[in-house]
C-alpha positions in Angstrom: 92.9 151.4 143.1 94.4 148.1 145.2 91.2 146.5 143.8 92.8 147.6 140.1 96.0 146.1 140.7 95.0 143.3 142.6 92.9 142.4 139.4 95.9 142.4 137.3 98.3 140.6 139.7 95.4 138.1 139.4 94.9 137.8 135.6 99.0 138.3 135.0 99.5 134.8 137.4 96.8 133.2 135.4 98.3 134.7 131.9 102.0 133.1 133.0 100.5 129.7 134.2 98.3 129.1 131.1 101.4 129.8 129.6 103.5 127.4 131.2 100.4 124.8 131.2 100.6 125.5 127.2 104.0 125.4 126.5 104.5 122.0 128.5 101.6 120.4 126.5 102.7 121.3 123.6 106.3 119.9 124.4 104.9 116.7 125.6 102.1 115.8 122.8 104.5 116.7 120.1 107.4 114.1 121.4 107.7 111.1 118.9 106.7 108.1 120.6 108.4 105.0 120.3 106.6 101.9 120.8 108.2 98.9 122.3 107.7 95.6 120.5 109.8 92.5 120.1 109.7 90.6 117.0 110.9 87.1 116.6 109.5 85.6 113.6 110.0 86.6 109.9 108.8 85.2 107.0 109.8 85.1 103.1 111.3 83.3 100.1 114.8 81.7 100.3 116.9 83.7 97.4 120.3 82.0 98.3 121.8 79.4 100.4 125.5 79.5 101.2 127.7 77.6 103.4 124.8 77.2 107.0 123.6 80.6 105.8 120.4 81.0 103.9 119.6 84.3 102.7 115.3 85.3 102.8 113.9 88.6 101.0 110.9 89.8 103.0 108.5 91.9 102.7 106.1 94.2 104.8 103.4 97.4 104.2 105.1 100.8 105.7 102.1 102.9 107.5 101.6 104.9 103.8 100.6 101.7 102.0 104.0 100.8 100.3 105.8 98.0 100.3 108.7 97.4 101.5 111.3 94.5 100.7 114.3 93.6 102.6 116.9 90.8 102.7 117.4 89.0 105.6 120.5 86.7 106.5 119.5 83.3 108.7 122.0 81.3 110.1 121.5 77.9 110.7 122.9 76.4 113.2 123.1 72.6 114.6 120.7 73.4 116.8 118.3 75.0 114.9 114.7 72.8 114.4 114.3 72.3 110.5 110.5 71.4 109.5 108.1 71.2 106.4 104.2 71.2 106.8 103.0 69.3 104.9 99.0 68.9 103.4 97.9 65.1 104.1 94.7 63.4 104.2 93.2 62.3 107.5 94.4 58.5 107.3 97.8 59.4 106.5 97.8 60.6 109.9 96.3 58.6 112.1 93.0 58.8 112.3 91.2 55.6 112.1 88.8 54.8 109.1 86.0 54.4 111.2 86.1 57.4 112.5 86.4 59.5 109.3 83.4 60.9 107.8 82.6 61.8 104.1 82.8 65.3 104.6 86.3 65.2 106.3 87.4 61.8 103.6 87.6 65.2 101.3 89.7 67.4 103.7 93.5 68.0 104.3 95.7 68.6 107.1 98.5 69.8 108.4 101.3 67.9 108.9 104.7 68.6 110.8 107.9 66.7 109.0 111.3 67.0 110.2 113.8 67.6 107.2 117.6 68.7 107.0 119.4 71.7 106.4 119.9 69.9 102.5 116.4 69.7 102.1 116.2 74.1 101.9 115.9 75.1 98.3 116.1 78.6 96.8 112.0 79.5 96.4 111.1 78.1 99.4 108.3 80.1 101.3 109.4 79.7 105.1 109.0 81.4 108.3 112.2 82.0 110.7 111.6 82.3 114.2 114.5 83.4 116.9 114.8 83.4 120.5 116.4 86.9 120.3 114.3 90.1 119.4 115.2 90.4 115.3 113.1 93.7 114.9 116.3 95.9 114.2 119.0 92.7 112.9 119.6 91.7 109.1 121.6 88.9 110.0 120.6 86.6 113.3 120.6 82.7 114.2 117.5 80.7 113.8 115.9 78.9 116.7 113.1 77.3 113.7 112.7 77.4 110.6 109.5 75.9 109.0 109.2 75.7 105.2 105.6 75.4 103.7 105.1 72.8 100.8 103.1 74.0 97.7 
């Protein structure tokens, strides 16, 4: 008879802690998780420049495959580094005759060039990079901005 009840002391303490053990799992797996990441660059098409404020829709893929466009508001200040890359061919920058071969005579490269706010046009493909985190922001300050020529 103790050996009965002893038995099912036993198997009720196992019963509640598998229980517990369950029901903490099951609280824990399920809680959304939230992944930290900082974004500072952003890249789009200029759709409107007003006043030192250029406007850029954007666009990414959402985890189903759709995608999503948003507009973006850039403002650019005195201190932010304005720049165009630009294709070129190997003598335009630098490289001396001699040491170009036929094979890179045919190639182009990229080259930096500082512009002004003025030189922005509405089309533009550029990418916007901040010091701050922009993940959650529609409207920050530009660090850079680099524009890519056609």
């Amino acid at each position: 008879m103790k050996r009965k009840i002893f038995i099912i002391i036993i198997a009720l303490v196992f019963f509640i802690l598998g229980f517990a053990g369950f029901y903490y799992l099951k609280r824990i797996s399920f809680r959304p998780s939230r992944t930290i990441e900082e974004k500072h660059s952003i890249g789009g098409e200029i759709v409107q420049i007003k006043n030192r404020v250029i406007t850029v829709e954007t666009s990414s893929t959402a985890p189903s495959g759709e995608i999503i466009k948003e507009m973006v508001e850039v403002l650019v200040t005195d201190r932010t580094k304005l720049s165009k890359l630009v294709f070129v061919k190997p003598s335009e920058i630098g490289i001396p005759e001699e040491r170009i071969g036929e094979e890179m005579k045919k190639e182009s490269f990229l080259k930096e060039v500082i512009i002004g706010f003025e030189d922005l046009r509405v089309g533009d493909r550029i990418e916007v990079i901040s010091e701050r985190d922009i993940r959650d922001l529609r409207k920050f300050t530009a660090t850079r901005i680099e524009v890519f020529s056609p």
